[in-house]
PDB file of N, H, CA, C and O in Angstrom:
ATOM      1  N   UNK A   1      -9.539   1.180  -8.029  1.00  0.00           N
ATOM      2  CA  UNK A   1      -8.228   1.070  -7.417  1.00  0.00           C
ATOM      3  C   UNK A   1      -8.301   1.333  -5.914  1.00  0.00           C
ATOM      4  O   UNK A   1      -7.261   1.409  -5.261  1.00  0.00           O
ATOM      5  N   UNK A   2      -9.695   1.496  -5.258  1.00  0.00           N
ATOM      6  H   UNK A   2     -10.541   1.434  -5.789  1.00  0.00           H
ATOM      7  CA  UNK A   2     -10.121   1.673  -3.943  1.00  0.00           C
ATOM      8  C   UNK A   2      -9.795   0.379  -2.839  1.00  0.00           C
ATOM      9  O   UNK A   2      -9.500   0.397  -1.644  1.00  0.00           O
ATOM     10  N   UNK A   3      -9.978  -0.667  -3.748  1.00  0.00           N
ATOM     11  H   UNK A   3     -10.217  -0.682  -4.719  1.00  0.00           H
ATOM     12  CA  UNK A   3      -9.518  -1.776  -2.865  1.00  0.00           C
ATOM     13  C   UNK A   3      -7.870  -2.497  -2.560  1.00  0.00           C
ATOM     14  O   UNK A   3      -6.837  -2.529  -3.228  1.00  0.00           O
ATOM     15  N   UNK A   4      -8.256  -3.019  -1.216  1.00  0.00           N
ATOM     16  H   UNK A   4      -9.096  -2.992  -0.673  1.00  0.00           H
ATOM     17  CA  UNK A   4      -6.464  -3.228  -1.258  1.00  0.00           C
ATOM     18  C   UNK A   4      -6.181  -4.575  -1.085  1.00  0.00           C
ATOM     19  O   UNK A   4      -6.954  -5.260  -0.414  1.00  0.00           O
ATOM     20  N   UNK A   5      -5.109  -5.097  -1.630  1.00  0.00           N
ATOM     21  H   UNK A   5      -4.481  -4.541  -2.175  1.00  0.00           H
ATOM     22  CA  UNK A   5      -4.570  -6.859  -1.844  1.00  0.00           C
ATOM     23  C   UNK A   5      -4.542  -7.006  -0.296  1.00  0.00           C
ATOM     24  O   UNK A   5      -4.840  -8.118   0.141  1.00  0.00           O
ATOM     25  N   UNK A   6      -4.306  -6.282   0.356  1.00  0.00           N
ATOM     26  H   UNK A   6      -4.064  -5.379   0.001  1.00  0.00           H
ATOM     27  CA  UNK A   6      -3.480  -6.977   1.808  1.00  0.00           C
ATOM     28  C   UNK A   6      -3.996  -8.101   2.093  1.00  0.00           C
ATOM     29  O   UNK A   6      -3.305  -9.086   2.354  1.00  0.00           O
ATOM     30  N   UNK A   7      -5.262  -8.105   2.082  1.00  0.00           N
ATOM     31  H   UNK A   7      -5.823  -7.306   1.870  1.00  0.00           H
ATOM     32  CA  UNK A   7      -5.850  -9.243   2.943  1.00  0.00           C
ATOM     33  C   UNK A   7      -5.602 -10.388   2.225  1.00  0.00           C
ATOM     34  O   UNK A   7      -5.145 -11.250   2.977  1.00  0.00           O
ATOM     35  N   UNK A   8      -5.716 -10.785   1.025  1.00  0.00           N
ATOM     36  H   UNK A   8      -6.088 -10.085   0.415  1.00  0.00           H
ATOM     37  CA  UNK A   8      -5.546 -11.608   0.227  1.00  0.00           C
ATOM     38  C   UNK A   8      -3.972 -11.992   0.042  1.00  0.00           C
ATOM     39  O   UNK A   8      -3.591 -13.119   0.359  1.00  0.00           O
ATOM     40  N   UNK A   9      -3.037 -10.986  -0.499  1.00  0.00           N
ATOM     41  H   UNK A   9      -3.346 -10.070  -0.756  1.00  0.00           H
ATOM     42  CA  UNK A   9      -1.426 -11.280  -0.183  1.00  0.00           C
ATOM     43  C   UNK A   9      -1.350 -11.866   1.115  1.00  0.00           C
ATOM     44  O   UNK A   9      -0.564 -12.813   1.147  1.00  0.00           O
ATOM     45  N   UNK A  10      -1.950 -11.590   2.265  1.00  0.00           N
ATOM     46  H   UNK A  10      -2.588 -10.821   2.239  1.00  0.00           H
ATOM     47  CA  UNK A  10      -1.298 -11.978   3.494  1.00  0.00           C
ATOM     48  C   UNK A  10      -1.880 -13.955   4.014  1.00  0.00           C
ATOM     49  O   UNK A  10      -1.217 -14.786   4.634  1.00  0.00           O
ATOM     50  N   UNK A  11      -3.169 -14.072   3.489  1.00  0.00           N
ATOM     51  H   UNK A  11      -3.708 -13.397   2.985  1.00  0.00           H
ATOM     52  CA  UNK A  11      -3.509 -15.337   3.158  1.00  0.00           C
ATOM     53  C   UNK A  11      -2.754 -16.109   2.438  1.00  0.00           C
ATOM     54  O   UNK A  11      -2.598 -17.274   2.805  1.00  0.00           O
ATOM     55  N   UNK A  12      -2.139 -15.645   1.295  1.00  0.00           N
ATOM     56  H   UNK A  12      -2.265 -14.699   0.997  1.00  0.00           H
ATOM     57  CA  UNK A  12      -1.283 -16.413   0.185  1.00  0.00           C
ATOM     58  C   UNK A  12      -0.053 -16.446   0.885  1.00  0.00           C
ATOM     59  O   UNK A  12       0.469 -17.561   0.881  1.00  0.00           O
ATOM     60  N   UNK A  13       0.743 -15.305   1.654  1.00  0.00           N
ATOM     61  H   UNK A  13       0.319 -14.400   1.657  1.00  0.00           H
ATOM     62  CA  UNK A  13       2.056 -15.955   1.973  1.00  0.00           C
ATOM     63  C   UNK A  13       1.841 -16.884   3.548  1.00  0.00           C
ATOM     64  O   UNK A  13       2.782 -17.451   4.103  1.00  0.00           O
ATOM     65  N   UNK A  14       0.259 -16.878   4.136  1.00  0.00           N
ATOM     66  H   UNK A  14      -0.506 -16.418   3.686  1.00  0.00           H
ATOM     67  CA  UNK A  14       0.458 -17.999   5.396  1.00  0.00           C
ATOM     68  C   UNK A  14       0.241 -19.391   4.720  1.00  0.00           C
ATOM     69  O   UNK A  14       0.869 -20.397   5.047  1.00  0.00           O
ATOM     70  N   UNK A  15      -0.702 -19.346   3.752  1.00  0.00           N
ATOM     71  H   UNK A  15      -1.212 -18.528   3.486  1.00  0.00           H
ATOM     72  CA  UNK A  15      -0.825 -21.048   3.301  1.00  0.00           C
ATOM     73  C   UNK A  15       0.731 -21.031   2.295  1.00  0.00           C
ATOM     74  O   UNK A  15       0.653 -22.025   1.573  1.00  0.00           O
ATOM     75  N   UNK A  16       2.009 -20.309   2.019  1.00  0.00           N
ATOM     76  H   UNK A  16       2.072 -19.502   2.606  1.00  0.00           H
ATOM     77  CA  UNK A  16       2.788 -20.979   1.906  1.00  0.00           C
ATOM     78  C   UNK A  16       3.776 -20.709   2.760  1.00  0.00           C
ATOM     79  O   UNK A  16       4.902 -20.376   2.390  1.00  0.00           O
ATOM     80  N   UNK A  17       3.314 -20.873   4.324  1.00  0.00           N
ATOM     81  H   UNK A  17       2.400 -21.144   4.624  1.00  0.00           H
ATOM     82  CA  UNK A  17       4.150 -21.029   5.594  1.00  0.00           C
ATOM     83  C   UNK A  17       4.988 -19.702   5.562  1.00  0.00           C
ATOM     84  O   UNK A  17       6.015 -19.840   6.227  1.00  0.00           O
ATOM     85  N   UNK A  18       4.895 -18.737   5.121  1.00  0.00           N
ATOM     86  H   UNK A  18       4.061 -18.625   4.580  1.00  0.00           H
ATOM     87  CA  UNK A  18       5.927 -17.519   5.580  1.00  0.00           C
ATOM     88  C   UNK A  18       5.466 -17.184   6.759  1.00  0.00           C
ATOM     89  O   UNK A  18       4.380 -17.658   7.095  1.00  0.00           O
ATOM     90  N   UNK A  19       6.090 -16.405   7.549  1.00  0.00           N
ATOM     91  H   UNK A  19       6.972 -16.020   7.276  1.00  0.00           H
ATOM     92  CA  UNK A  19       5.928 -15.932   9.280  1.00  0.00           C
ATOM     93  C   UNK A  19       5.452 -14.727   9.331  1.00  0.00           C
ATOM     94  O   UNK A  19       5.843 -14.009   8.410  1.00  0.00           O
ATOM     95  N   UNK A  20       4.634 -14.172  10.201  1.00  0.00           N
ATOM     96  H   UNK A  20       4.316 -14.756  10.949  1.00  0.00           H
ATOM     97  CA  UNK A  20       4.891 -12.629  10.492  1.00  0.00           C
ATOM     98  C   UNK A  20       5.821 -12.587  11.666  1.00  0.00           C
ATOM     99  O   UNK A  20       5.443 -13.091  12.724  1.00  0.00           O
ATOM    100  N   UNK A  21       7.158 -11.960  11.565  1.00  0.00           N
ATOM    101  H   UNK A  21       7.465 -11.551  10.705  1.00  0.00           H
ATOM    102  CA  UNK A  21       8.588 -11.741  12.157  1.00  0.00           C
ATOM    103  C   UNK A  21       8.103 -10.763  13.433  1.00  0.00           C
ATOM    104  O   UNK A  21       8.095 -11.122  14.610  1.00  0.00           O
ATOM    105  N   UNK A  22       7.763  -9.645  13.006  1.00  0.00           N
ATOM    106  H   UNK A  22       7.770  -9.353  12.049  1.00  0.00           H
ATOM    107  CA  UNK A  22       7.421  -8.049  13.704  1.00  0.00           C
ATOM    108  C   UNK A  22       6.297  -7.180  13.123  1.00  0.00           C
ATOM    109  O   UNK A  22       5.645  -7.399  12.102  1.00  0.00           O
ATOM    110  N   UNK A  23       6.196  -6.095  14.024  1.00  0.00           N
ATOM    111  H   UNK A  23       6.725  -5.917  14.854  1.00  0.00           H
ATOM    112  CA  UNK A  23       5.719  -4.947  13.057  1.00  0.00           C
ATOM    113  C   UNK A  23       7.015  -4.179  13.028  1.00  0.00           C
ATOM    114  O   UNK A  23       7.974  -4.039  13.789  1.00  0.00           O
ATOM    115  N   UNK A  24       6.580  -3.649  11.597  1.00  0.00           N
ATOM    116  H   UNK A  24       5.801  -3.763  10.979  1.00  0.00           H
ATOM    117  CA  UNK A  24       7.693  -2.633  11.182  1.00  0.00           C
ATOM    118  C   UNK A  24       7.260  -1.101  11.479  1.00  0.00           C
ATOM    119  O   UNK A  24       6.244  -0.726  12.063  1.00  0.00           O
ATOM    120  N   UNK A  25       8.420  -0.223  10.859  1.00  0.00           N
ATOM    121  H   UNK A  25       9.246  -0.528  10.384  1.00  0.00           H
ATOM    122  CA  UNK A  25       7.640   1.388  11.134  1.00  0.00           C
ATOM    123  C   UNK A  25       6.540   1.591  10.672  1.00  0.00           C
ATOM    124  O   UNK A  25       6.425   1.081   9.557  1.00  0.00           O
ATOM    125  N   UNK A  26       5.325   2.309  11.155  1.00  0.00           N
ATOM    126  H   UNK A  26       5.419   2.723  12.060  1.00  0.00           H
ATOM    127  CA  UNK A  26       4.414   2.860  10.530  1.00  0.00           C
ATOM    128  C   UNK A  26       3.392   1.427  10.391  1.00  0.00           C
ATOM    129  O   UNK A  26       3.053   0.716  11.336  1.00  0.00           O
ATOM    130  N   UNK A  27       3.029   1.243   8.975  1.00  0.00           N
ATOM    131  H   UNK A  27       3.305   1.821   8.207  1.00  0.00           H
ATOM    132  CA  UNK A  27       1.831   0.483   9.056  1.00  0.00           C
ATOM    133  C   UNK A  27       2.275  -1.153   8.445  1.00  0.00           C
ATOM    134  O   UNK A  27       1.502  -2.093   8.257  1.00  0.00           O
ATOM    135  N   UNK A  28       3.777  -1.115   8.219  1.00  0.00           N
ATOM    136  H   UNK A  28       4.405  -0.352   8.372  1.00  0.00           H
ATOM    137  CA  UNK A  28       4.122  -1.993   7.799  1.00  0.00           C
ATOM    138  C   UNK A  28       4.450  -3.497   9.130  1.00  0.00           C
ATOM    139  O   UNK A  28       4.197  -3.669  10.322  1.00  0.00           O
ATOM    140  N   UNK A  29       5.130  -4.295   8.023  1.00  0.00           N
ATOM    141  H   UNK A  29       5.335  -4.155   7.055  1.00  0.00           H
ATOM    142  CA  UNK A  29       4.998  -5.776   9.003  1.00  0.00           C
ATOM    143  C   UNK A  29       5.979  -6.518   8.474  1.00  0.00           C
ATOM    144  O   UNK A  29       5.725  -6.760   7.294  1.00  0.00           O
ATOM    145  N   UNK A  30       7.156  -7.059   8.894  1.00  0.00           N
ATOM    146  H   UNK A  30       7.363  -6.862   9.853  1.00  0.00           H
ATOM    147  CA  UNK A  30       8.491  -7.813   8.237  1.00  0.00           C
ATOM    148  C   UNK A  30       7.860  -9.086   8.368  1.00  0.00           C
ATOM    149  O   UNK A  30       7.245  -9.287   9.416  1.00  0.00           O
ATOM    150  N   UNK A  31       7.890  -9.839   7.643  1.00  0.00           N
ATOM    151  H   UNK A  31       8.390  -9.676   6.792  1.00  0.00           H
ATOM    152  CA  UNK A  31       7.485 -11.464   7.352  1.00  0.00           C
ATOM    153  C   UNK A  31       8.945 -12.132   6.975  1.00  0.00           C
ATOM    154  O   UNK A  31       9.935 -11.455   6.694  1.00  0.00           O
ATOM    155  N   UNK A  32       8.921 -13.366   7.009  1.00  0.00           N
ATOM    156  H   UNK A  32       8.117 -13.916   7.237  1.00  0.00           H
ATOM    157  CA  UNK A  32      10.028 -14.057   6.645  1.00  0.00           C
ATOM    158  C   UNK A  32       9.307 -15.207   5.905  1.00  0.00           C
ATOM    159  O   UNK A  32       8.199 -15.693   6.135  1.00  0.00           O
ATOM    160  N   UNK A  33      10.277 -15.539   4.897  1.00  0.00           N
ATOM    161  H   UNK A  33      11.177 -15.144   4.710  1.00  0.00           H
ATOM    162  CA  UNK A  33       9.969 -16.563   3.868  1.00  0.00           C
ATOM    163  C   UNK A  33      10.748 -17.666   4.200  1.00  0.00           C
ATOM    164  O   UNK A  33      11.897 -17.346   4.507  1.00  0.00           O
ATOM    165  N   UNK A  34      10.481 -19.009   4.247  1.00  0.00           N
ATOM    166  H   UNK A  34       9.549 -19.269   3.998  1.00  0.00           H
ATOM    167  CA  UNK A  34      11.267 -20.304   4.251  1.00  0.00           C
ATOM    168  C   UNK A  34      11.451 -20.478   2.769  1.00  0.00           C
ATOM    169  O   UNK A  34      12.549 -20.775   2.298  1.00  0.00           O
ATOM    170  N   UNK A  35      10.442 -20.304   2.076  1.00  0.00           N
ATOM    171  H   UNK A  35       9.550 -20.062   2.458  1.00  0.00           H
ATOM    172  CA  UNK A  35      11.370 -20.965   0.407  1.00  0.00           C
ATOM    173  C   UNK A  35      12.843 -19.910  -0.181  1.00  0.00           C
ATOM    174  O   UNK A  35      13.742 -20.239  -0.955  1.00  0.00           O
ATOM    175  N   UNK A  36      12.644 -18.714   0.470  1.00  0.00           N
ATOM    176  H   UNK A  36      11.914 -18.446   1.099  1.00  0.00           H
ATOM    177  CA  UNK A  36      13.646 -17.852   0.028  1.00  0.00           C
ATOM    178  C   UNK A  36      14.406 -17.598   0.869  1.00  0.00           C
ATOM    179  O   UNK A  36      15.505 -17.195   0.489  1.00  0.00           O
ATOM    180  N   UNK A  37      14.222 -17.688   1.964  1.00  0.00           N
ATOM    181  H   UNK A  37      13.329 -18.015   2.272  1.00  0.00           H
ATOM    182  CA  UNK A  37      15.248 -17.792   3.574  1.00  0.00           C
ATOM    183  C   UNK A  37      15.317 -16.415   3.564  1.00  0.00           C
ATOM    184  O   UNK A  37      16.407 -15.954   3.905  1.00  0.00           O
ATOM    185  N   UNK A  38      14.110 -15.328   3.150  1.00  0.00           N
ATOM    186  H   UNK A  38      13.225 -15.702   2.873  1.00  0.00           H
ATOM    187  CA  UNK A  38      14.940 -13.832   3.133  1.00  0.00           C
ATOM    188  C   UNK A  38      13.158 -13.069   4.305  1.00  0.00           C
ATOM    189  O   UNK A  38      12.016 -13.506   4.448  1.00  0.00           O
ATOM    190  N   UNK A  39      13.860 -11.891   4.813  1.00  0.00           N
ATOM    191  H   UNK A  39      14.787 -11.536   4.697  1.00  0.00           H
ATOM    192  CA  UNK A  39      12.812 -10.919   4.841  1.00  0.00           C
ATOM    193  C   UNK A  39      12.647 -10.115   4.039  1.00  0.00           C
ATOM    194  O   UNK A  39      13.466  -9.685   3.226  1.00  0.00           O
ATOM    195  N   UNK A  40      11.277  -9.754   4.225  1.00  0.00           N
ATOM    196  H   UNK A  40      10.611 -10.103   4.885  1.00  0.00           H
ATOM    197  CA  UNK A  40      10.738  -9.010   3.436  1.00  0.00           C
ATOM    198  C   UNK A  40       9.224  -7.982   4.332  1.00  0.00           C
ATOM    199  O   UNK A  40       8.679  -8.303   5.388  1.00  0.00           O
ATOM    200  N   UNK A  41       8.886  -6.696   3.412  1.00  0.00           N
ATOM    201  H   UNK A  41       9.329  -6.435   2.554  1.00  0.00           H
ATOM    202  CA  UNK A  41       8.348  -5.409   4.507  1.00  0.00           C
ATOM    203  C   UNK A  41       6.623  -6.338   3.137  1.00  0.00           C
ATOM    204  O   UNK A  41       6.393  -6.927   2.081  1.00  0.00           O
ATOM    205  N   UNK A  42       5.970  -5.699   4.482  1.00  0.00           N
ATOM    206  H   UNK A  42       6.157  -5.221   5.340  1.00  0.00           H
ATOM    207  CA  UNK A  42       4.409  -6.132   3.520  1.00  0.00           C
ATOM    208  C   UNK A  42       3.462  -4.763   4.306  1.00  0.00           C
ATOM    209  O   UNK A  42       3.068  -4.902   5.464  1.00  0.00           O
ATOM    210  N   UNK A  43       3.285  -3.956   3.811  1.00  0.00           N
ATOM    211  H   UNK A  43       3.606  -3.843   2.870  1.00  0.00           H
ATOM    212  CA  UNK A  43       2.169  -2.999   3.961  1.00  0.00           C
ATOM    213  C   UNK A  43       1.152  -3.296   4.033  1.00  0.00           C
ATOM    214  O   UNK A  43       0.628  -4.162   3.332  1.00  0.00           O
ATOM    215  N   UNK A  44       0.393  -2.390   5.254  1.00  0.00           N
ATOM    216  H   UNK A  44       0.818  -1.686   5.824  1.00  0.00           H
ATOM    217  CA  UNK A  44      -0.784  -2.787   5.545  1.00  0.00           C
ATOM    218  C   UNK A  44      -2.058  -2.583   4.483  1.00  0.00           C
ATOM    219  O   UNK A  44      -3.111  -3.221   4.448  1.00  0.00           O
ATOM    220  N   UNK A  45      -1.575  -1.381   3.546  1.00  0.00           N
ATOM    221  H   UNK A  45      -0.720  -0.863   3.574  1.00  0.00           H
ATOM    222  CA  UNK A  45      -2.319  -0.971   2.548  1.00  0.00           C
ATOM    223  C   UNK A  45      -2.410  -0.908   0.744  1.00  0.00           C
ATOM    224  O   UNK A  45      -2.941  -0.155  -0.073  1.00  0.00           O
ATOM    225  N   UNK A  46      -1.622  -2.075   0.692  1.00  0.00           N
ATOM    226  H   UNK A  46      -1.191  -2.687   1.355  1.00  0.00           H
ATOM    227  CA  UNK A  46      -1.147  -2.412  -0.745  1.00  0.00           C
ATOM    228  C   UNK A  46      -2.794  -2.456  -1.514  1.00  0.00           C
ATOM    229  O   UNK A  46      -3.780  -3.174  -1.344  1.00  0.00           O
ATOM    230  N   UNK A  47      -2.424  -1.088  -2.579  1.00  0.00           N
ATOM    231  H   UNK A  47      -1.623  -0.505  -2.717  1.00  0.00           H
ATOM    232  CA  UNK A  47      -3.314  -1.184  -3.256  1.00  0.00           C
ATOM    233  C   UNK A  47      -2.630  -1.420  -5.014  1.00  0.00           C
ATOM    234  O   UNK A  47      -3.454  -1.567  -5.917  1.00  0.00           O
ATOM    235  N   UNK A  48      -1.750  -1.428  -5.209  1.00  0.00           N
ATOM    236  H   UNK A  48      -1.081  -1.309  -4.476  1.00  0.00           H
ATOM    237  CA  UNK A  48      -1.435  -1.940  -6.560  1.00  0.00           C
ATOM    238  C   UNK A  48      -1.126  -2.800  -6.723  1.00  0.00           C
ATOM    239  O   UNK A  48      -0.487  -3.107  -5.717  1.00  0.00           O
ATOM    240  N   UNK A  49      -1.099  -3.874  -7.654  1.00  0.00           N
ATOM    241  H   UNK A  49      -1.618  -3.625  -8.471  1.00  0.00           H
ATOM    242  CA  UNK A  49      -1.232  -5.285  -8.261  1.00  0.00           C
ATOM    243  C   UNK A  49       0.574  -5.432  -8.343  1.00  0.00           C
ATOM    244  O   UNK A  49       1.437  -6.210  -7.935  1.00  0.00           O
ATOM    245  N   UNK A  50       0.515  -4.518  -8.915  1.00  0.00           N
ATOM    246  H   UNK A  50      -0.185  -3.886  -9.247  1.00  0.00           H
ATOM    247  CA  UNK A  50       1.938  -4.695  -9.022  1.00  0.00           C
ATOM    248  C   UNK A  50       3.120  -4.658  -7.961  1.00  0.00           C
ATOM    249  O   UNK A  50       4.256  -5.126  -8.037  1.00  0.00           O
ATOM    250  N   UNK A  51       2.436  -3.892  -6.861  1.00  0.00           N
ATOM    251  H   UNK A  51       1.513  -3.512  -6.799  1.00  0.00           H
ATOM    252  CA  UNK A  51       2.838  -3.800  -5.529  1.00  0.00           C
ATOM    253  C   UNK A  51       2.936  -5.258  -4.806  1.00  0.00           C
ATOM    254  O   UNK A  51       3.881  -5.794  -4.227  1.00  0.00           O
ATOM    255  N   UNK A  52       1.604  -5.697  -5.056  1.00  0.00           N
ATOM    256  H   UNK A  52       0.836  -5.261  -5.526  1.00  0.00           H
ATOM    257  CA  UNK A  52       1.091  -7.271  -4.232  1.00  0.00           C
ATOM    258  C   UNK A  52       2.298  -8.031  -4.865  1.00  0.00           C
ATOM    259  O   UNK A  52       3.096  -8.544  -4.081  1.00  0.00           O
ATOM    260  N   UNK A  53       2.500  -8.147  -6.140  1.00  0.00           N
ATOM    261  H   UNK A  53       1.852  -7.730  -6.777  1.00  0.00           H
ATOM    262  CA  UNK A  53       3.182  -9.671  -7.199  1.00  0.00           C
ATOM    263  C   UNK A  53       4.549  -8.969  -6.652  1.00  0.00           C
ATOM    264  O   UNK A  53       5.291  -9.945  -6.545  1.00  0.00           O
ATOM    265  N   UNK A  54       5.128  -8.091  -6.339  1.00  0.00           N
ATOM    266  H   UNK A  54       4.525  -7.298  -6.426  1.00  0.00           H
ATOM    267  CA  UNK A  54       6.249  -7.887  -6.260  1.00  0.00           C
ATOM    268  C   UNK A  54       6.627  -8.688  -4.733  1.00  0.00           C
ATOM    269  O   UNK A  54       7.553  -9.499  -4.745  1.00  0.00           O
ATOM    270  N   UNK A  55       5.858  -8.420  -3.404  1.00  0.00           N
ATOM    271  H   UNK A  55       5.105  -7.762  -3.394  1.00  0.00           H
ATOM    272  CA  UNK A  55       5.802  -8.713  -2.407  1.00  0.00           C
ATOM    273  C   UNK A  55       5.861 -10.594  -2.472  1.00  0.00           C
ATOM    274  O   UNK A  55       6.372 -11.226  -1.547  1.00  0.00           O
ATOM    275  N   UNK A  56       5.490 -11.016  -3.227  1.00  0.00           N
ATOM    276  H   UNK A  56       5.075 -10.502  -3.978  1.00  0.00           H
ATOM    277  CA  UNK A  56       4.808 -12.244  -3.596  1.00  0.00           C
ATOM    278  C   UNK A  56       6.092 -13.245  -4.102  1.00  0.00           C
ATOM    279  O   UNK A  56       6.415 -14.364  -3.703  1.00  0.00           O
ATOM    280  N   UNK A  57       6.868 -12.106  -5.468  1.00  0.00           N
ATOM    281  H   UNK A  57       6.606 -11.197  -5.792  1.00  0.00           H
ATOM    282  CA  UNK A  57       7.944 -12.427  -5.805  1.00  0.00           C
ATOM    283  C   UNK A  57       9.074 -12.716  -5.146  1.00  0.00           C
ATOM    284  O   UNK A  57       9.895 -13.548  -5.533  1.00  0.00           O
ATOM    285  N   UNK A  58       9.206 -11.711  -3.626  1.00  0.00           N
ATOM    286  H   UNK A  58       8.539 -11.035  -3.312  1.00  0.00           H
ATOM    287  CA  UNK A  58      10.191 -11.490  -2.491  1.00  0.00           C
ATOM    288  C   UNK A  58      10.079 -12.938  -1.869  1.00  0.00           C
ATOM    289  O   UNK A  58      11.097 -13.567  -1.580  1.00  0.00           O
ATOM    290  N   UNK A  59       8.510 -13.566  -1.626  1.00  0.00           N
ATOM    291  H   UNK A  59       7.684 -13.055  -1.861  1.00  0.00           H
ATOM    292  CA  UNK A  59       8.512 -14.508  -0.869  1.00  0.00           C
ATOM    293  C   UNK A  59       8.554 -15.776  -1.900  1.00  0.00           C
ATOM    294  O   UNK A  59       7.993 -16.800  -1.510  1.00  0.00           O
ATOM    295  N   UNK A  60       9.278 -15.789  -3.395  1.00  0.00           N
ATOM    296  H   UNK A  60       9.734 -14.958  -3.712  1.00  0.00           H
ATOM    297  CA  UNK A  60       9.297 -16.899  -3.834  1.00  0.00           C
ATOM    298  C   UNK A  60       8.348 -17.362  -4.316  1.00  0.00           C
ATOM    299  O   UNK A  60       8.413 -18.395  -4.983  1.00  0.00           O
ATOM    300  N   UNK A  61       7.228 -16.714  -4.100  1.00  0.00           N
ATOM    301  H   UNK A  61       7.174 -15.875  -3.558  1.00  0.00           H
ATOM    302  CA  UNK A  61       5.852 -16.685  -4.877  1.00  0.00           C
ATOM    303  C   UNK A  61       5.701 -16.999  -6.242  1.00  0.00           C
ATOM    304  O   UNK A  61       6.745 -16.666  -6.802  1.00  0.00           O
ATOM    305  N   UNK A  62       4.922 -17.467  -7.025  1.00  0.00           N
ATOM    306  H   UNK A  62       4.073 -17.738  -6.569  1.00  0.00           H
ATOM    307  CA  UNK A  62       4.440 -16.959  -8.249  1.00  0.00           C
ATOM    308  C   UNK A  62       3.560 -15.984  -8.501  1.00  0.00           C
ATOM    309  O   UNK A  62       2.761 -15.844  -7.575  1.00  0.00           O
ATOM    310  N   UNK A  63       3.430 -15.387  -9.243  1.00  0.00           N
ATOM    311  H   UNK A  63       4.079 -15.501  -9.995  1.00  0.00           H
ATOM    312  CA  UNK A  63       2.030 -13.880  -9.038  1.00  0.00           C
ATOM    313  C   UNK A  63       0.891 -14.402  -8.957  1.00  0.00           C
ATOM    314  O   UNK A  63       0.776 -15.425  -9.632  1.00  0.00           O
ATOM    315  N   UNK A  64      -0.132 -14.041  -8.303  1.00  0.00           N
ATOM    316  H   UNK A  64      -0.039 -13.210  -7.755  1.00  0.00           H
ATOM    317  CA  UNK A  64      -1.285 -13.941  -8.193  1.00  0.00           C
ATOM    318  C   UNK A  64      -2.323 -12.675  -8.546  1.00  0.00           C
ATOM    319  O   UNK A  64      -3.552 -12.748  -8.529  1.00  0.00           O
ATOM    320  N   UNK A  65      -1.642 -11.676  -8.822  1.00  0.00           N
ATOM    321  H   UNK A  65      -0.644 -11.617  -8.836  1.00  0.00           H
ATOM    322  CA  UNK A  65      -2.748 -10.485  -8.571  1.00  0.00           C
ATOM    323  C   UNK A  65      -2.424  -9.823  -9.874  1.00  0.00           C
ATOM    324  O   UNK A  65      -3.016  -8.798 -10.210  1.00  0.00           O
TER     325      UNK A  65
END
């Protein structure tokens, strides 16, 4: 459970065109989604699966992790 999705979540929401908006407080980063027209917070250190698919879900995603 040492390793973390980020890098991989953050690949999956640029090949489906979401933005990075800002940085947020702390280690986080607001992205915006075009299929869902919404923001959403993505941590720099997402280490649970369930953490990643939720983030994933925000952007209209289907799960991956």
């Amino acid at each position: 459970m040492a390793r973390s999705f980020t890098s991989r979540l953050k690949k999956l929401l640029s090949e489906a065109e979401c933005n990075l908006e800002r940085q947020g407080k702390g280690d986080h980063e607001i992205w915006y989604s075009p299929l869902t027209e919404r923001r959403f917070v993505v941590d720099n250190a997402i280490k649970s699966r369930h953490t990643a698919n939720a983030v994933l879900k925000q952007a209209g995603l289907p799960k991956a992790f």
